[in-house]
TORMAR-173812 format. One record per atom (N, C-alpha, C): atom name; y, z, x. Coordinates in steps of 0.05 Angstrom, whole numbers. Layout:
REM TORMAR-173812
REC   a   north      up    east
REC  CA       Y       Z       X
...
END
This chain:
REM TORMAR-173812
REC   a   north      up    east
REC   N   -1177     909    -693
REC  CA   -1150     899    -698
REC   C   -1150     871    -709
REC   N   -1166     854    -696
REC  CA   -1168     824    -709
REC   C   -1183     835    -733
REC   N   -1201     843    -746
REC  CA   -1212     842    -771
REC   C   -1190     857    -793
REC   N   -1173     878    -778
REC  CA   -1149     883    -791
REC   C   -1132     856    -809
REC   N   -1124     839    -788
REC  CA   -1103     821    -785
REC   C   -1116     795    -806
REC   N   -1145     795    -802
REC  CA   -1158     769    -819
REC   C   -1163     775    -841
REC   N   -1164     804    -846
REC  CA   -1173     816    -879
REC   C   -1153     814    -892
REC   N   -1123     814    -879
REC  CA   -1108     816    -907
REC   C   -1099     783    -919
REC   N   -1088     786    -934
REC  CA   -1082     763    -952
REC   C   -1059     753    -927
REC   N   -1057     720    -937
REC  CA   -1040     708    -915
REC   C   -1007     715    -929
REC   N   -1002     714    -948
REC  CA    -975     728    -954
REC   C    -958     748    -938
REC   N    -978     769    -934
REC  CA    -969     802    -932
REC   C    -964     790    -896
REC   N    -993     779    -884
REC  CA    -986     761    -849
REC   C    -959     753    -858
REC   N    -948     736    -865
REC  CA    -929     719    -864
REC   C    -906     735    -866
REC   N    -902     758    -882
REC  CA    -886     774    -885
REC   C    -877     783    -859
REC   N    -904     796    -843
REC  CA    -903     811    -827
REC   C    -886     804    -802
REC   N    -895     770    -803
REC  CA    -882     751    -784
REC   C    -849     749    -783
REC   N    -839     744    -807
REC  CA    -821     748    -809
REC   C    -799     767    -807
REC   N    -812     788    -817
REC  CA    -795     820    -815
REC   C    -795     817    -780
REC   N    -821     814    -760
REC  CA    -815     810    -728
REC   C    -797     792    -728
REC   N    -791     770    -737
REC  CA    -779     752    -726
REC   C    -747     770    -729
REC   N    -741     774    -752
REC  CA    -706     789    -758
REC   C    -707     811    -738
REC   N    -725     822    -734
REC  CA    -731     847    -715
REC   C    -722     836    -685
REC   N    -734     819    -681
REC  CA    -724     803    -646
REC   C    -707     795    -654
REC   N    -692     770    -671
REC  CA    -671     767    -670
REC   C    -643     787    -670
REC   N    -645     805    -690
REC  CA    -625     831    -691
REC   C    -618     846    -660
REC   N    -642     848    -646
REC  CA    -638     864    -617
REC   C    -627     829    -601
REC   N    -638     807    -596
REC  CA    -617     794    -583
REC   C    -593     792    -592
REC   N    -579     790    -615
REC  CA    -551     797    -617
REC   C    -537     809    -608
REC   N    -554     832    -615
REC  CA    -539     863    -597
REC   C    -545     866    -574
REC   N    -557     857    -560
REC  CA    -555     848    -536
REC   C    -545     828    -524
REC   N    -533     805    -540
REC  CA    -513     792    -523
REC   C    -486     788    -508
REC   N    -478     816    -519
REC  CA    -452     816    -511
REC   C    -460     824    -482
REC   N    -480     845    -483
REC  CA    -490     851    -442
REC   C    -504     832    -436
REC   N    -514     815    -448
REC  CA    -528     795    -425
REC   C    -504     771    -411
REC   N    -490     766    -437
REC  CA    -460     747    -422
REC   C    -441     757    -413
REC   N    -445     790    -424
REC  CA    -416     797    -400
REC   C    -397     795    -418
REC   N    -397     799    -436
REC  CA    -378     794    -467
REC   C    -357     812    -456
REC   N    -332     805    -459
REC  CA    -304     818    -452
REC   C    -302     831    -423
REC   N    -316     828    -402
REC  CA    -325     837    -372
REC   C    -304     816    -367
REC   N    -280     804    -362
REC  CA    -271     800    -341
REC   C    -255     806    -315
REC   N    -244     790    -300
REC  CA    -235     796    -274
REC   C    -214     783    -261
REC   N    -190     794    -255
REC  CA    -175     779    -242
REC   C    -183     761    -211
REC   N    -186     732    -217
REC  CA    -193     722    -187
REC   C    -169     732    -163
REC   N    -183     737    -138
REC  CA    -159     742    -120
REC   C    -164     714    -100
REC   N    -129     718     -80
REC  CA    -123     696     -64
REC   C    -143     701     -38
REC   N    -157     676     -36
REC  CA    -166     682     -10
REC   C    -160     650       9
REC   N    -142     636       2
REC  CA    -131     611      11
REC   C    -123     620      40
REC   N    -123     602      60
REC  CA    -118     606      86
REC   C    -137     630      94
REC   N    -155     641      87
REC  CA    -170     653      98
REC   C    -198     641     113
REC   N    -202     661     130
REC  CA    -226     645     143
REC   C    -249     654     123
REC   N    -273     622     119
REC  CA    -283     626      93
REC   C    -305     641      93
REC   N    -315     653     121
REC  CA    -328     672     120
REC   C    -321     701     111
REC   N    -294     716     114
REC  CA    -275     724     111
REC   C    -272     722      68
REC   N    -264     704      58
REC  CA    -270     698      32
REC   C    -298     702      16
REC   N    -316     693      27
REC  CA    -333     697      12
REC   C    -341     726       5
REC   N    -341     730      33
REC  CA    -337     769      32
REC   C    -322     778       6
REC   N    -304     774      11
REC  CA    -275     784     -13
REC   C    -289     775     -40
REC   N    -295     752     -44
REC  CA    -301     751     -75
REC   C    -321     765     -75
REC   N    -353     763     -67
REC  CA    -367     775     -77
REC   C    -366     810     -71
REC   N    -348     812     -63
REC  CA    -342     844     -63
REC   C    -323     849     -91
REC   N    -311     833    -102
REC  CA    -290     830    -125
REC   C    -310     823    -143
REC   N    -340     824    -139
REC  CA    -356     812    -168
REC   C    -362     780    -175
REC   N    -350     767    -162
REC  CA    -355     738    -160
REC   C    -374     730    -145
REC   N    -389     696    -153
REC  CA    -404     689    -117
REC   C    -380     662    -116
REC   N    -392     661     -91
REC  CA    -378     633     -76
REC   C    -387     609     -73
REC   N    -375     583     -63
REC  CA    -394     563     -62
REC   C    -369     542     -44
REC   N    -379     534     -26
REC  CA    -357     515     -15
REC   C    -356     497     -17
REC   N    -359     479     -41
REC  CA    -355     449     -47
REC   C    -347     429     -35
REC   N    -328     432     -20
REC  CA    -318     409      -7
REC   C    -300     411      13
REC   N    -298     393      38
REC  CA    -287     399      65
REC   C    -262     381      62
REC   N    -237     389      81
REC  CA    -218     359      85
REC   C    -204     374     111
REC   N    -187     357     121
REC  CA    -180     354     146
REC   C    -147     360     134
REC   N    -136     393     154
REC  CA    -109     396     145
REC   C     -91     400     176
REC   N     -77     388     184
REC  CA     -74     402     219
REC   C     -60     420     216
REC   N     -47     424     194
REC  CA     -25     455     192
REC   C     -41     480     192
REC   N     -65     484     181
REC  CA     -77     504     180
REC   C     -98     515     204
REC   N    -111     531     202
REC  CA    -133     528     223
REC   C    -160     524     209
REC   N    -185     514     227
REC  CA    -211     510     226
REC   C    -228     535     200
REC   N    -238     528     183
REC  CA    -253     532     168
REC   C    -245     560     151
REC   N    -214     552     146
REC  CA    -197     564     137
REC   C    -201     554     100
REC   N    -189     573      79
REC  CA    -201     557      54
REC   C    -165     549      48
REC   N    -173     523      46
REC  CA    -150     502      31
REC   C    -149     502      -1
REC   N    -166     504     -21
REC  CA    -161     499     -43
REC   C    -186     525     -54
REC   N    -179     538     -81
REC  CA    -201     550     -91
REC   C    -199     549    -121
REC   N    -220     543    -133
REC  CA    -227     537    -163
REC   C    -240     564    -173
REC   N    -237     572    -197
REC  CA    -211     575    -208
REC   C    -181     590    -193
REC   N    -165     582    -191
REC  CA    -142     592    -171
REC   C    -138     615    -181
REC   N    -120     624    -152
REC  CA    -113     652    -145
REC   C    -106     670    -175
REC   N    -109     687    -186
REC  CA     -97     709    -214
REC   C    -105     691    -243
REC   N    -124     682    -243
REC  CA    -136     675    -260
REC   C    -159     689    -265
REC   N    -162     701    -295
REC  CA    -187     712    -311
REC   C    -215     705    -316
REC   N    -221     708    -302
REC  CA    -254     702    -309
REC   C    -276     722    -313
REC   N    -301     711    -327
REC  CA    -323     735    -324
REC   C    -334     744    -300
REC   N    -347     766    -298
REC  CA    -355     780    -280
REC   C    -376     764    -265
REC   N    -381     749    -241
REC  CA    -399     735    -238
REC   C    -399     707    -239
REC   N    -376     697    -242
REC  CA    -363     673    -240
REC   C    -368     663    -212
REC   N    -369     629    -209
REC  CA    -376     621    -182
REC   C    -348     616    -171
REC   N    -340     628    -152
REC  CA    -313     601    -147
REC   C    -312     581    -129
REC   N    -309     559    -124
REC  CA    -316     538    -111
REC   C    -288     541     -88
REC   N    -303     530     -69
REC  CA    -273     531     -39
REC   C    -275     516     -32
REC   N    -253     496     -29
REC  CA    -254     470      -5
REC   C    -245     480      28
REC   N    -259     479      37
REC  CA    -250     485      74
REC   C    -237     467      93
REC   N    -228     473     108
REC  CA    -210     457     137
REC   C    -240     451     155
REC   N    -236     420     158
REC  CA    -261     422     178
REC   C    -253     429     201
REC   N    -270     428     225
REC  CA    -270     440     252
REC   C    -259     415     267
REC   N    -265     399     268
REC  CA    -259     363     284
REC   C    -248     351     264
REC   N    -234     339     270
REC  CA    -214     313     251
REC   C    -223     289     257
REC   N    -240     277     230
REC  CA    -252     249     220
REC   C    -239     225     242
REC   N    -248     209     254
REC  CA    -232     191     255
REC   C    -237     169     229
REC   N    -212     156     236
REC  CA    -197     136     207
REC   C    -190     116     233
REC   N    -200      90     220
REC  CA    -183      66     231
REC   C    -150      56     231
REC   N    -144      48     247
REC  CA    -114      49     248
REC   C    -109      22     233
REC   N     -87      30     209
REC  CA     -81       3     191
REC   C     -65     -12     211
REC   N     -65     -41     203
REC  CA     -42     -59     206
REC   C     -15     -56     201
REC   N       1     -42     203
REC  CA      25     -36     195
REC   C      54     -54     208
REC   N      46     -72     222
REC  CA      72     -90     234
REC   C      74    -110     212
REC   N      97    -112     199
REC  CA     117    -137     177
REC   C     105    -123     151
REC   N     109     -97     151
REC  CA      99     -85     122
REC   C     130     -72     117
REC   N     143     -64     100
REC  CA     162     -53      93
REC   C     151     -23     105
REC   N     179     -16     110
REC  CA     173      21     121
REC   C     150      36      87
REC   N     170      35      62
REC  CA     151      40      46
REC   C     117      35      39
REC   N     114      19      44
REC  CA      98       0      50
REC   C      77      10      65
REC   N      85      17      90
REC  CA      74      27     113
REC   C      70      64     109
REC   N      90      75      97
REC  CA      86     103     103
REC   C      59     103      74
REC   N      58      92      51
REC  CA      39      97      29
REC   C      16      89      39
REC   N       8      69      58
REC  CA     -12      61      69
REC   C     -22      90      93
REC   N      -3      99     109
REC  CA      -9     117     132
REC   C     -26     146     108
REC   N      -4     148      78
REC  CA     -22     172      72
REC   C     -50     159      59
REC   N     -48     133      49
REC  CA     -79     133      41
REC   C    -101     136      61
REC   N     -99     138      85
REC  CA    -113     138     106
REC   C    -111     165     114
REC   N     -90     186      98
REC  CA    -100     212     122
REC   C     -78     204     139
REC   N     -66     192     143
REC  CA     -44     197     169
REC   C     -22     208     164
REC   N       4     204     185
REC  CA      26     214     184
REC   C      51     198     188
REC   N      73     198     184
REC  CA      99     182     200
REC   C     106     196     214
REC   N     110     193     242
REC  CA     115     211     256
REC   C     149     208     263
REC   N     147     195     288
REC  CA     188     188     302
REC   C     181     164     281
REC   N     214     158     272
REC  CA     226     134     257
REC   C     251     124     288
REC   N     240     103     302
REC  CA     263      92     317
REC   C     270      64     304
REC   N     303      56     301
REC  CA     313      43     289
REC   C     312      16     306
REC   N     311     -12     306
REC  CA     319     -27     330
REC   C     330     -59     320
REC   N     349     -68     320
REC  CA     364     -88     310
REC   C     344    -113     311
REC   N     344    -119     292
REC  CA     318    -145     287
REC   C     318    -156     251
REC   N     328    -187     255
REC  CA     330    -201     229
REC   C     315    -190     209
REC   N     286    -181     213
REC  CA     279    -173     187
REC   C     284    -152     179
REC   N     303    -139     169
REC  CA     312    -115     159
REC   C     286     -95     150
REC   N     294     -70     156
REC  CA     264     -47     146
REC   C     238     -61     147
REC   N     231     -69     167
REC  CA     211     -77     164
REC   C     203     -70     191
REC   N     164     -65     204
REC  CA     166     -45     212
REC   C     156     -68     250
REC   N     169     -59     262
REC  CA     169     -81     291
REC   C     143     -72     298
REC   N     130     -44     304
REC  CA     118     -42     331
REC   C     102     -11     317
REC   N      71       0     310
REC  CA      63      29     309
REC   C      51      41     342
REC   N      63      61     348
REC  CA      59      77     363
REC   C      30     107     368
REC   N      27     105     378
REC  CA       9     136     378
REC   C      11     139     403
REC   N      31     168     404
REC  CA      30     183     440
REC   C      40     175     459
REC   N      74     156     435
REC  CA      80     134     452
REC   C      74     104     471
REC   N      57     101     455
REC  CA      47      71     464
REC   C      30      53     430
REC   N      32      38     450
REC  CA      20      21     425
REC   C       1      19     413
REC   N     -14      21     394
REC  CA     -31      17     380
REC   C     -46      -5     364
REC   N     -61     -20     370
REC  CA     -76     -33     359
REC   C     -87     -32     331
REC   N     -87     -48     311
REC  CA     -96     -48     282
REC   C    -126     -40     283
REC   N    -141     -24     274
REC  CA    -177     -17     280
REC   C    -180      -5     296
REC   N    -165       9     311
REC  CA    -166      37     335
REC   C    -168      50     316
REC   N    -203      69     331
REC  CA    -210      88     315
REC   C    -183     115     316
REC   N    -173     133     299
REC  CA    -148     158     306
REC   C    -153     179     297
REC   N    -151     200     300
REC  CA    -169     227     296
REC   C    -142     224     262
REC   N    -158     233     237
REC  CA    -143     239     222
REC   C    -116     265     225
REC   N     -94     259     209
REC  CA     -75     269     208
REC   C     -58     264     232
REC   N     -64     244     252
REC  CA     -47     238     274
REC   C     -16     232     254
REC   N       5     235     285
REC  CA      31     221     273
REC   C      42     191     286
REC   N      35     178     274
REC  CA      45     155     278
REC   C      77     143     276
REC   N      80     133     308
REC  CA     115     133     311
REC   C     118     104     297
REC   N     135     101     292
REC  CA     143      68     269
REC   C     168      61     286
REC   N     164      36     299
REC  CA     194      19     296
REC   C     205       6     289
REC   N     227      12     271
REC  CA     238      -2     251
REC   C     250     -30     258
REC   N     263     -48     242
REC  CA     281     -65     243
REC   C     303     -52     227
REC   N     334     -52     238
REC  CA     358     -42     224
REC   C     369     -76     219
REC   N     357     -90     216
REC  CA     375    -116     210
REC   C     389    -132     231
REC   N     399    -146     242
REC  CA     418    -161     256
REC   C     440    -150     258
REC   N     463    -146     280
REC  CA     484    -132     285
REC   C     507    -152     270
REC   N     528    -135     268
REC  CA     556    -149     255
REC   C     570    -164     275
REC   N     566    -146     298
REC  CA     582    -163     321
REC   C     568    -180     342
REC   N     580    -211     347
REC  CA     575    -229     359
REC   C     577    -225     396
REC   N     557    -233     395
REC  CA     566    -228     441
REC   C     551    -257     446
REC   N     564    -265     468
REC  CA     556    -289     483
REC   C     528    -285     487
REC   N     516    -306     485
REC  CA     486    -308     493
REC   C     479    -309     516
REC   N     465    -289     531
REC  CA     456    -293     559
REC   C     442    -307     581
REC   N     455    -315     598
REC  CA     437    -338     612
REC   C     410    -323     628
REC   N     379    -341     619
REC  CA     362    -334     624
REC   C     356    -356     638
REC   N     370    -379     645
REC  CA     362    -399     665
REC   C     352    -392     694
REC   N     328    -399     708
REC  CA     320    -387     740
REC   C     309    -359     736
REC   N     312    -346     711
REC  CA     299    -316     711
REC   C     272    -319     711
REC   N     254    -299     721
REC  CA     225    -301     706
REC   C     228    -294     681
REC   N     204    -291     666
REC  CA     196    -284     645
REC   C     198    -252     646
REC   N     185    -239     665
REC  CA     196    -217     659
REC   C     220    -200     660
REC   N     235    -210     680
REC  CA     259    -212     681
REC   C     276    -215     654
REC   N     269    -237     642
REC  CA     278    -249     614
REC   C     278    -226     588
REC   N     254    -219     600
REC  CA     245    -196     571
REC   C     267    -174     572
REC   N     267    -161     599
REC  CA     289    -138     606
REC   C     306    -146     597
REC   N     327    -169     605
REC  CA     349    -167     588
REC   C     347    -177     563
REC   N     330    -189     554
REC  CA     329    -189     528
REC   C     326    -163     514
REC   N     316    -144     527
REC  CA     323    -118     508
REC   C     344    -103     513
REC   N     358    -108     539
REC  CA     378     -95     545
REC   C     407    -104     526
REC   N     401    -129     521
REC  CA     414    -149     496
REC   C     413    -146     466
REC   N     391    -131     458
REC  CA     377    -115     427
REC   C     373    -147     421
REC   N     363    -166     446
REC  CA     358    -194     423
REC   C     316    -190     431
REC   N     311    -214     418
REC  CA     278    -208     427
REC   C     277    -256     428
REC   N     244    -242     441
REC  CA     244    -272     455
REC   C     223    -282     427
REC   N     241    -307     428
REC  CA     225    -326     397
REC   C     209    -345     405
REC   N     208    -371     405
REC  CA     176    -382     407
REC   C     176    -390     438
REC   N     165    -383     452
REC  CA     157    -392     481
REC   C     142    -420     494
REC   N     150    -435     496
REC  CA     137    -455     498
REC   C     130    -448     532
REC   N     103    -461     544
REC  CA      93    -457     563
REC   C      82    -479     582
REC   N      88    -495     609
REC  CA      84    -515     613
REC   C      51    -509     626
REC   N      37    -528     620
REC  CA      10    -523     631
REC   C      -2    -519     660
REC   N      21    -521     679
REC  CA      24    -516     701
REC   C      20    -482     708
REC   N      31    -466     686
REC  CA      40    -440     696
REC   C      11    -420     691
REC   N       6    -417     708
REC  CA     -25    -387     709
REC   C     -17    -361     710
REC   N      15    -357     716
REC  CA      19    -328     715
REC   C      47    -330     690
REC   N      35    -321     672
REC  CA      67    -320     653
REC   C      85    -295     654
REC   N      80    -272     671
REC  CA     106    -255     672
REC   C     122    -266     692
REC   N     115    -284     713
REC  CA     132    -291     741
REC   C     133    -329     738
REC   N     129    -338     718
REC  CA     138    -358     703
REC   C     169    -369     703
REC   N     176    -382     704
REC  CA     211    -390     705
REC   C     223    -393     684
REC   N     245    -384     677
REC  CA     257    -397     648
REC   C     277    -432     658
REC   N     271    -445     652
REC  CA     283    -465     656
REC   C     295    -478     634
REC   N     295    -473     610
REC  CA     307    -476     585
REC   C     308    -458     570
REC   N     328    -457     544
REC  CA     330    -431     525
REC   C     339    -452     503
REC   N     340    -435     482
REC  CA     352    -446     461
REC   C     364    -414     444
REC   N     389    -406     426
REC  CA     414    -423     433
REC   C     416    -424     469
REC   N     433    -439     475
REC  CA     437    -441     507
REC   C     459    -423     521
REC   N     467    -415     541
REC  CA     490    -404     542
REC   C     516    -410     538
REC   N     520    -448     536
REC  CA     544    -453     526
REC   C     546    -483     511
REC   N     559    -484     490
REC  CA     550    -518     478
REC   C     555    -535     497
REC   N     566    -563     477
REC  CA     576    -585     491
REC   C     596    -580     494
REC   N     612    -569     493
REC  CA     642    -576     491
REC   C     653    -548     516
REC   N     634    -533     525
REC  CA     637    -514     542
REC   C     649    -483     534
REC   N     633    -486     508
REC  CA     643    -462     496
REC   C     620    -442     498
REC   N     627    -414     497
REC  CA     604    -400     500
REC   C     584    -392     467
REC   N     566    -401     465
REC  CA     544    -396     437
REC   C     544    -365     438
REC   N     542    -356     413
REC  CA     541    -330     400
REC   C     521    -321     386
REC   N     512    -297     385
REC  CA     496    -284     384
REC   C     496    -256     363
REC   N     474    -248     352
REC  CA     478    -220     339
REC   C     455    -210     351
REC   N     453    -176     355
REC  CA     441    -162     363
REC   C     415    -167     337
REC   N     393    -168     348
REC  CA     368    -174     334
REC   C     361    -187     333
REC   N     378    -220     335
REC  CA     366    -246     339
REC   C     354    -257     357
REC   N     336    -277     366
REC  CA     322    -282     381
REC   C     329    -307     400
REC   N     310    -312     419
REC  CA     321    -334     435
REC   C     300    -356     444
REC   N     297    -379     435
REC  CA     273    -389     446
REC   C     274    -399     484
REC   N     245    -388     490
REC  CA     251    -403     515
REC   C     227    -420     522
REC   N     229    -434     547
REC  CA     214    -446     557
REC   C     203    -437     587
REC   N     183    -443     590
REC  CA     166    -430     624
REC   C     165    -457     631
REC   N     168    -449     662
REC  CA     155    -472     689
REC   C     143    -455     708
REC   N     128    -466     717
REC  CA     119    -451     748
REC   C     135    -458     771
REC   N     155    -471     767
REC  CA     172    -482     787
REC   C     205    -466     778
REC   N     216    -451     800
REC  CA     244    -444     792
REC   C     266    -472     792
REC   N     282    -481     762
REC  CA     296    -487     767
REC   C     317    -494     783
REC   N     343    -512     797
REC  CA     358    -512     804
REC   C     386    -508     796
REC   N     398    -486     798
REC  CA     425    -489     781
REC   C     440    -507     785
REC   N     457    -515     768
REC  CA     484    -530     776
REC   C     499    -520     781
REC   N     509    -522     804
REC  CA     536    -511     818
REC   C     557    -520     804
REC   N     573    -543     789
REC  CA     588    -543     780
REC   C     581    -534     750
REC   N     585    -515     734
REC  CA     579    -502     706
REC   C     597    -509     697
REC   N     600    -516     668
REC  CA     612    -518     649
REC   C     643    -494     644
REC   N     662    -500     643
REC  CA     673    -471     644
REC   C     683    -471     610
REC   N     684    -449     592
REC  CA     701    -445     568
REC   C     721    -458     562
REC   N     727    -473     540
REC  CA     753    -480     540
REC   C     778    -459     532
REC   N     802    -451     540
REC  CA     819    -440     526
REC   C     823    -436     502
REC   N     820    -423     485
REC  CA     831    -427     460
REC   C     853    -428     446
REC   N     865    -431     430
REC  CA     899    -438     424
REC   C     901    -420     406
REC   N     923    -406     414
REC  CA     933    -384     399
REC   C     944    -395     375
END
């Protein structure tokens, strides 16, 4: 066979080469339409919310394989349920197409808890979704800075800025609605403790503003109020006024004040 192949002239070889070469090429043509599956497609089916063991089944029984790309944390759904699938549900593809699934993980990530006190409610809810969270209760509560957010909650209590929180928690927000329209006498917190003070200060929708503290005092909830600012009545013995939301400065002693027995009384006013 080699003395065949070396006897003839290199022309008639070269020929020969060639006629093989159109020869293999011609059969891969016609064979490409079965090697890619030429016009073989398939309607994808829904397998979203399914469990993805459950899915994968389904596609590759429909002629597809599977592949689960990517995980995220949904609380509406259940555990390792499929959230998203590439190419989506009733879409055409070839026979043998991969489709990619993102899954519901099993445990929810924790996420650090943002800072959210003096952020606007907006403010605060775009920050809760960049993190995976939620707004949960909106409670309203009279306070100068209008929409803006007093106090974040989780499970009803307070929360700290950098507390680790299982993602998708709901976080309760308390608002500021602004300062009230209507005026009420300012309350005497003279001889109260401090904690004392606080109660009605919320029972009042006012809140307590800068506290000054005498260096005497080691316990500040049972602390004395011995001064306020506004006070409960000017010079002239009129009673000072107030809006729901505004604040009150006070002062601590460790010593209870003495009242004055003779108080200031209102003056009449003239019709």
């Amino acid at each position: 066979m080699f003395d065949f192949i070396t006897k003839r002239s290199f022309g008639i070889n070269l020929l020969v080469v060639i006629a093989l070469f159109f020869a293999l090429a011609l059969l891969f043509f016609s064979m490409l339409g079965v090697i890619t599956k030429h016009g073989q497609q398939l309607v994808v089916p829904d397998v979203r919310g399914k469990n993805v063991n459950e899915a994968i089944a389904l596609l590759e029984k429909a002629g597809f394989e599977a592949d689960v790309r990517d995980s995220i944390y949904i609380d509406s759904i259940p555990p390792l349920s499929v959230w998203v699938q590439t190419p989506d549900k009733g879409a055409q593809v070839k026979v043998g197409r991969t489709i990619y699934l993102t899954v519901n993980k099993v445990v929810a990530p924790m996420v650090k808890m943002p800072d959210l006190e003096g952020l606007t409610f907006r403010s605060a809810e775009m920050m809760l979704r960049s993190m995976r969270l939620n707004v949960g209760d909106t409670i309203y509560r009279p306070d100068f800075a209008a929409n803006t957010i007093l106090q974040q909650l989780l499970n009803g209590k307070r929360i700290k800025p950098g507390t680790p929180v299982p993602e998708g928690s709901n976080i309760t927000l308390i608002i500021s609605s602004g300062t009230g329209s209507i005026e009420n006498p300012v309350p005497n917190f003279i001889g109260l403790t401090f904690a004392e003070a606080r109660e009605m200060l919320s029972a009042a929708n006012l809140s307590a503003g800068t506290i000054i503290i005498d260096p005497g005092v080691s316990d500040t909830a049972n602390a004395y109020i011995v001064k306020q600012v506004p006070a409960r009545m000017n010079d002239i013995g009129e009673f000072n006024m107030v809006r729901a939301g505004e604040s009150v400065d006070l002062w601590l002693s460790a010593s209870k004040p003495v009242k004055d027995s003779v108080a200031p009384q209102p003056q009449p006013t003239e019709e």
